[in-house]
C-alpha positions as CSV (number, residue, x, y, z in Angstrom):
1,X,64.5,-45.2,-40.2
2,X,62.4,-42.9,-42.4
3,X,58.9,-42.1,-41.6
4,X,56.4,-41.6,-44.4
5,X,53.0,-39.5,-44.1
6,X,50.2,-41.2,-45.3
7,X,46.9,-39.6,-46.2
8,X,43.9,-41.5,-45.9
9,X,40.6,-40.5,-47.4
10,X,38.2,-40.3,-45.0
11,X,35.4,-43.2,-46.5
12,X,32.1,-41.5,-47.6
13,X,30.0,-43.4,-44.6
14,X,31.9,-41.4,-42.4
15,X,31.3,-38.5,-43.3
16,X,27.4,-39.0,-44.0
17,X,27.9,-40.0,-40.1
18,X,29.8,-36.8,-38.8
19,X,27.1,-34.9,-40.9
20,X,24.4,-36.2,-39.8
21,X,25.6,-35.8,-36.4
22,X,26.1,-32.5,-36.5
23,X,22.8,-32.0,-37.9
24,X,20.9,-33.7,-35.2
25,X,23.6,-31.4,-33.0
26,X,22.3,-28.3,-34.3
27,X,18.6,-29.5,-34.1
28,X,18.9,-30.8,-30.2
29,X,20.2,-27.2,-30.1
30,X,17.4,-25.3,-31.9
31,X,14.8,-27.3,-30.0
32,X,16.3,-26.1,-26.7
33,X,16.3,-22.4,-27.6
34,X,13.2,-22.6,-28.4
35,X,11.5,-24.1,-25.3
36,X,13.9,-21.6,-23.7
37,X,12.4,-18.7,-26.0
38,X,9.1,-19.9,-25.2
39,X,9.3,-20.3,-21.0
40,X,10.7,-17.2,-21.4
41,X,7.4,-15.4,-23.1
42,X,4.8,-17.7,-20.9
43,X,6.6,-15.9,-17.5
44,X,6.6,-12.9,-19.6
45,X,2.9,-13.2,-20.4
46,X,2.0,-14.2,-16.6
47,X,3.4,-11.1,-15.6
48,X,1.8,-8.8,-18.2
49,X,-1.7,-10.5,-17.6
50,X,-1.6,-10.1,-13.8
51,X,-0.5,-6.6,-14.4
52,X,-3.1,-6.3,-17.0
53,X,-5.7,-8.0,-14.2
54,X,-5.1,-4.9,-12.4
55,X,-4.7,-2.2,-15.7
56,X,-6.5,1.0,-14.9
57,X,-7.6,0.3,-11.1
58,X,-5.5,3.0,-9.3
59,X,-7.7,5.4,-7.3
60,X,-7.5,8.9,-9.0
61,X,-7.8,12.2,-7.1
62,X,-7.3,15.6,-9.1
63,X,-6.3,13.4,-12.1
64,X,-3.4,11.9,-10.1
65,X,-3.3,8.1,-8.9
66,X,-3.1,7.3,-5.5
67,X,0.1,4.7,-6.6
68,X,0.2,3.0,-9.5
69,X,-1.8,-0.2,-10.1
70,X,0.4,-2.7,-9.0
71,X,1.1,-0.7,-5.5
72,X,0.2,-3.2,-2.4
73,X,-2.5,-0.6,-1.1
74,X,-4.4,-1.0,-4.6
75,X,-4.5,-4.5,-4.5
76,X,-7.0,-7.3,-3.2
77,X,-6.0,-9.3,0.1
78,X,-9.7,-10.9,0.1
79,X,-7.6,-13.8,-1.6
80,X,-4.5,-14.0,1.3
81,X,-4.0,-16.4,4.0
82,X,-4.9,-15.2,7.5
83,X,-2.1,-14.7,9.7
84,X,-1.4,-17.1,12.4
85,X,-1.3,-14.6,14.7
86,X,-4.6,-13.0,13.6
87,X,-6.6,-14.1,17.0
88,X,-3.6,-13.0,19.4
89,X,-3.8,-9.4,17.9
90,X,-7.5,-9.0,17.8
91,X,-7.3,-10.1,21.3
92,X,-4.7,-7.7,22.5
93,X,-6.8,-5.0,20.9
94,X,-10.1,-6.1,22.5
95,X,-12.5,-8.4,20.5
96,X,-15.4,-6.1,21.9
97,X,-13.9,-2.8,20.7
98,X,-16.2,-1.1,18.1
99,X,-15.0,0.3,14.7
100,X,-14.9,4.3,15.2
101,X,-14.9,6.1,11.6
102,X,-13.2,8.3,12.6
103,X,-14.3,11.3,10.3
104,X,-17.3,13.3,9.9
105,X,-19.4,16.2,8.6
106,X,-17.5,18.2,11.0
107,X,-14.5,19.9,9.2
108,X,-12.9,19.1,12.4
109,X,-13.0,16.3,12.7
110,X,-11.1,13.8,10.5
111,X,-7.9,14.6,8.4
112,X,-8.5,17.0,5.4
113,X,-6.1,17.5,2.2
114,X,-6.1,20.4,0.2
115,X,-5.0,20.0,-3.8
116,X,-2.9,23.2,-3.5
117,X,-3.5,26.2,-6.0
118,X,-1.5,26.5,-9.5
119,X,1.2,29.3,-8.0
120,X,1.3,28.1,-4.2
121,X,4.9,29.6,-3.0
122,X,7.0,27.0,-1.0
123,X,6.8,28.5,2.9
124,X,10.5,27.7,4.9
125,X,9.6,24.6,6.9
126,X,11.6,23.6,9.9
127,X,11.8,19.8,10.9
128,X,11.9,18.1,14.6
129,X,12.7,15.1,13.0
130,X,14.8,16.6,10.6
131,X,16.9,12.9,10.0
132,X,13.4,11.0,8.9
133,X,12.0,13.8,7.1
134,X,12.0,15.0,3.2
135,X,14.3,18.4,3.9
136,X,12.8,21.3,1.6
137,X,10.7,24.4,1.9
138,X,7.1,22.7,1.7
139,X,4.1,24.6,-0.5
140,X,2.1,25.2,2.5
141,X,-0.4,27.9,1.4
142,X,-2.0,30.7,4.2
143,X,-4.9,29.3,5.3
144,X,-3.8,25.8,4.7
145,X,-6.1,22.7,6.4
146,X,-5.0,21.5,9.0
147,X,-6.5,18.6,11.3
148,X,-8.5,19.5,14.0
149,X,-8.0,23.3,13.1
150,X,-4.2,23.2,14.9
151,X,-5.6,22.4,18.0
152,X,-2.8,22.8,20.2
153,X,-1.6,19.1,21.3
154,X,-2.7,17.0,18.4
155,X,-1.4,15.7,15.7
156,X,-2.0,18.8,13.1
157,X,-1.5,16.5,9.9
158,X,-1.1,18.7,6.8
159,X,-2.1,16.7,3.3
160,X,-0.8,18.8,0.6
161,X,-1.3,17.1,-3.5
162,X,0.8,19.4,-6.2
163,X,-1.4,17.9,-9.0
164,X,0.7,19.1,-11.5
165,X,3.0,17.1,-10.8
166,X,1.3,14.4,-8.7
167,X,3.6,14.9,-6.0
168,X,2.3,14.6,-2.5
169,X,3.4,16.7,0.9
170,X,2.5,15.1,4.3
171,X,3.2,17.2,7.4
172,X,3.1,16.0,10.8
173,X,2.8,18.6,14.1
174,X,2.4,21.3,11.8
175,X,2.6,24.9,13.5
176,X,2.3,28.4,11.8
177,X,5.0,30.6,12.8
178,X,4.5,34.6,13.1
179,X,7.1,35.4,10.5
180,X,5.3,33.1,7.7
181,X,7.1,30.1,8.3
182,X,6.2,26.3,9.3
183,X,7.3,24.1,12.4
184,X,6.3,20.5,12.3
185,X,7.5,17.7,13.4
186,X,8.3,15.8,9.9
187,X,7.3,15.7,6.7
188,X,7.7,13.7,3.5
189,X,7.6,14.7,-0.5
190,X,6.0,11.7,-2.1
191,X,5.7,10.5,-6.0
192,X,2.5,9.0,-6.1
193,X,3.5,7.4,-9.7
194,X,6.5,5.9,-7.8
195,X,6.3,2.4,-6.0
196,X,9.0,3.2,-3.2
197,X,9.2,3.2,0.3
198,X,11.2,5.4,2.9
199,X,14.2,4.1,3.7
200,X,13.9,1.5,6.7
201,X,13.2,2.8,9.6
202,X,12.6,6.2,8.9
203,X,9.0,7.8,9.8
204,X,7.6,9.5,7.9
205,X,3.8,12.3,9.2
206,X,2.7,9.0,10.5
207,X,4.3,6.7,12.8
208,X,4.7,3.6,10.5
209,X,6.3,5.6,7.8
210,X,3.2,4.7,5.0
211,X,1.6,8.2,3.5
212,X,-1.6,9.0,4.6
213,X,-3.9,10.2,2.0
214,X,-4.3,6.7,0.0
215,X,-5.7,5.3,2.7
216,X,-8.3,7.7,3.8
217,X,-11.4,7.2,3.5
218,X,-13.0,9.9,1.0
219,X,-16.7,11.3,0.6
220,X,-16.3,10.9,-3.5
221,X,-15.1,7.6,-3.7
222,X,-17.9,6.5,-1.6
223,X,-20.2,8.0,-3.7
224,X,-18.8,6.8,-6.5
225,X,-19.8,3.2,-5.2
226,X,-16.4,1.5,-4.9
227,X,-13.1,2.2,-2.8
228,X,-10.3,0.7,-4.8
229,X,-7.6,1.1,-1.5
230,X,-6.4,-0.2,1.8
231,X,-7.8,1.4,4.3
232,X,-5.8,3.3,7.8
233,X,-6.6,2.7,11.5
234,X,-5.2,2.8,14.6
235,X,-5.1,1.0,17.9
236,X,-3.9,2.5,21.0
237,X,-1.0,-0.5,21.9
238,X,1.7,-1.8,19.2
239,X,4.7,-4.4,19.4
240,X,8.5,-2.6,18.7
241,X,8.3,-3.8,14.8
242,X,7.4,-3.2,11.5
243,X,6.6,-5.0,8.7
244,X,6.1,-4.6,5.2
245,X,4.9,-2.3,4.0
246,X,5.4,-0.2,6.8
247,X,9.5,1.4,7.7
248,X,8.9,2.6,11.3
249,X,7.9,1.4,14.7
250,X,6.6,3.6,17.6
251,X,6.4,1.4,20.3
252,X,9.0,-0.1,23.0
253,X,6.2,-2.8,23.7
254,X,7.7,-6.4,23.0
255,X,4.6,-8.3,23.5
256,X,4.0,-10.9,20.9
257,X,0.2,-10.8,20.8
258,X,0.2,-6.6,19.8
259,X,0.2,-6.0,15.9
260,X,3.3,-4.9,14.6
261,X,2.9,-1.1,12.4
262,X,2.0,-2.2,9.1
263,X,-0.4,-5.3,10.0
264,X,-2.8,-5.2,7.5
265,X,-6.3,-6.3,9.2
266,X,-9.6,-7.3,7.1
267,X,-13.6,-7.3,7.8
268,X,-14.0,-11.3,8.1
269,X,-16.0,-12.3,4.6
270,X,-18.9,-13.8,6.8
271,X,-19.9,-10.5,7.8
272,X,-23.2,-9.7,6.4
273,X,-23.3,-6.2,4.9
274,X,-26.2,-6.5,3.1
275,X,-28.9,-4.7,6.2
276,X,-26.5,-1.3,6.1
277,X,-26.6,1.9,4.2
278,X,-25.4,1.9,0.7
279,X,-22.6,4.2,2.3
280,X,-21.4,2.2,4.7
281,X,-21.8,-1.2,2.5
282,X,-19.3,0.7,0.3
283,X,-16.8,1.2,3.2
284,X,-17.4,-2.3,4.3
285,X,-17.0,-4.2,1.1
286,X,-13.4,-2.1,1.2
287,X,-12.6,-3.6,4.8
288,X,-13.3,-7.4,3.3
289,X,-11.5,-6.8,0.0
290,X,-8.6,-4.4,0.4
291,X,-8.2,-4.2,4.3
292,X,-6.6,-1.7,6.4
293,X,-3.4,-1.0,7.3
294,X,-2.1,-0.5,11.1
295,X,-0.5,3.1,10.8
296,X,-0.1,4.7,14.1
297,X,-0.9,4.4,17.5
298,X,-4.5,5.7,19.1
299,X,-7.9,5.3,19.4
300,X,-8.8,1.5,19.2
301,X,-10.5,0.6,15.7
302,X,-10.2,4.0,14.4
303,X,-10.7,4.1,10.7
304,X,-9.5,7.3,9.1
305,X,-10.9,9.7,6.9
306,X,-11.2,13.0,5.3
307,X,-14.2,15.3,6.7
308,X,-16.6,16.4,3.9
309,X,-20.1,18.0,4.6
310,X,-22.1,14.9,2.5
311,X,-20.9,12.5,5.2
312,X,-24.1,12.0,7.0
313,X,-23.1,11.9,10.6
314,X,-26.0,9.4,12.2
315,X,-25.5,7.1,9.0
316,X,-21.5,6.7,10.3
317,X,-22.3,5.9,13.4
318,X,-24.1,1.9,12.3
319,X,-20.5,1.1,11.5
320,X,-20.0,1.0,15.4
321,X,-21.8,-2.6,14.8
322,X,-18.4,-4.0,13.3
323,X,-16.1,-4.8,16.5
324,X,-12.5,-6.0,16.3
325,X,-13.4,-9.7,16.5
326,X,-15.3,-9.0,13.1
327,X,-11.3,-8.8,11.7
328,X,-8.5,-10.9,11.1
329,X,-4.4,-10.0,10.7
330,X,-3.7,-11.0,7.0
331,X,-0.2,-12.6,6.1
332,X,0.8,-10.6,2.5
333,X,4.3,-11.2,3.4
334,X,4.4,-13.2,-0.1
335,X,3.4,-10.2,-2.0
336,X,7.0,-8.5,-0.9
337,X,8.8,-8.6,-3.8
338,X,12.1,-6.6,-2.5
339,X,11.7,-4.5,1.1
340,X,12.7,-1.3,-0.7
341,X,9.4,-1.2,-3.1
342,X,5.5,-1.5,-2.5
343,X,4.7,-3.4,-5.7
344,X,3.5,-6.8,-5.1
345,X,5.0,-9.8,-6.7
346,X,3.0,-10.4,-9.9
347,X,3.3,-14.0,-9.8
348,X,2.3,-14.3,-6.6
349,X,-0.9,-12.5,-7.7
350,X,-1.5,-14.6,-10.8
351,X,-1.6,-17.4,-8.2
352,X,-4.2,-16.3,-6.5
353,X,-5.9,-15.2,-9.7
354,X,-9.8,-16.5,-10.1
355,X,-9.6,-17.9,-6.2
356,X,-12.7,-17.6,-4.2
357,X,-11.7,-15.4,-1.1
358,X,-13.2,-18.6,1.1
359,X,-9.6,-19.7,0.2
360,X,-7.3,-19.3,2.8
């Protein structure tokens, strides 16, 4: 048998049907790269805009900011649920204990920072803790503040800010040495246009391994009517954990109802400011909108900051009238956007864009 090959002509209807299929084909396609294309720019846009929400807000000192913009100590937690541990910590600190600003007129008394001199020579610097700490020779000028003048026995914090190149030096147990050099017990080189953390678990001149001089509380910033940071405190008993932002515990304490280093805390938004000092309200309306962060272990309610000779002493002291029970643990835990970095999640900030802080 012989097999013939045909050849049949395919009619014209069919291939007005294949053509037309392929053209509805290639718009079904079209249609779907664009509603990709454009889900793509609105999540684009939602993060630009709540970056934008928060363009140009970073604290500044000696032209440097104190993190960048986006950092979670520059940003509002007035807006965050409250932590459903909040009364169990306020409770383990004691509802009655008073805030203590803990700062002064006094040089001191507080923790001061120096913006070091263009030319400062790095001084050899010798490390307890040399595992947790920044390893280098650290620009430690003669003469250099120290807290409570290096009292012997306290913590002898050094603040050092290289604002050339807006890198920041934190010394804890700092000790002048006869031949020039520097004991202390750590110390950390910071980028303050950087949003890292230290690596988990490491300290860093304070016990829950956060830097110290964002979150003091400083004479010009109150005088220039706004504080655009989290504030630092300290209570004398914490649980044996962190959280973030925090690396570092100090504690052996498993009890449930102390705060873990790195709690953030907040005045309540109930409490009236409005019969205080313009001073104080300025500090207070910082407690309701940024908070404070849980950064060592000490006196109860302790608020930090830097000693300057405008503070006026007898003004400080109304803030006594705020007592723990005034505060409550915030949960940020959704701003965590990876445990290495302290920028906030964007979209978890455009959320809460435009909410009243009544909304818990």
């Amino acid at each position: 048998m012989t097999w013939k090959r045909t050849s049949r002509a395919l009619p014209i209807q069919g291939w007005m049907l294949v053509t037309l299929t392929l053209l509805a084909l290639a718009l079904l396609w079209m249609a779907g790269s664009l509603r990709i294309k454009r889900s793509l720019q609105e999540t684009a846009n939602v993060v630009v805009e709540a970056q934008d929400a928060e363009a140009g807000k970073s604290p500044m000192l000696g032209g440097c900011p104190m993190f960048p913009p986006g950092n979670v100590w520059n940003v509002a937690i007035d807006h965050l649920p409250k932590d459903p541990r909040s009364e169990a910590y306020i409770a383990g600190i004691g509802p009655a204990k008073p805030v203590h600003p803990d700062f002064s007129a006094n040089p001191l008394y507080g923790i001061p920072y120096m913006i070091l001199p263009p030319g400062t020579r790095p001084a050899v610097t010798h490390f307890e803790y040399r595992n947790e700490s920044d390893l280098a020779n650290y620009p430690i000028p003669p003469g250099a503040l120290i807290e409570s003048g290096g009292k012997p026995g306290g913590d002898n914090h050094i603040l050092l800010l290289d604002a050339r190149r807006c890198l920041l030096f934190e010394v804890y147990a700092a000790e002048a040495q006869k031949d020039g050099s520097w004991k202390a017990g750590s110390g950390i080189r910071i980028d303050l246009t950087s949003q890292g953390l230290r690596p988990e678990g490491w300290t860093s001149a304070d016990a829950a391994g956060l830097p110290i001089l964002p979150g003091l509380v400083r004479y010009d910033e109150v005088a220039s009517g706004e504080i655009r940071h989290a504030l630092r405190f300290t209570v004398p008993h914490t649980r044996n954990e962190f959280v973030w932002p925090a690396r570092h515990m100090a504690s052996h304490d498993a009890n449930p109802n102390l705060p873990p280093m790195g709690e953030r805390f907040r005045l309540r938004a109930d409490f009236d400011v409005s019969k205080f000092s313009k001073t104080n309200q300025v500090i207070m309306v910082a407690m309701k909108r940024y908070g404070m962060f849980l950064a060592d272990n000490g006196g109860a309610m302790f608020v930090t900051g830097a000693p300057d000779k405008h503070w006026d002493d007898m003004d400080l002291r109304h803030l006594n009238a705020m007592k723990a029970s005034d505060f409550e643990a915030v949960d940020e835990s959704e701003l965590e956007m990876t445990s290495s970095s302290a920028r906030v999640d964007p979209l978890v900030m455009k959320r809460y864009a435009g909410q009243p802080a009544s909304v818990r």
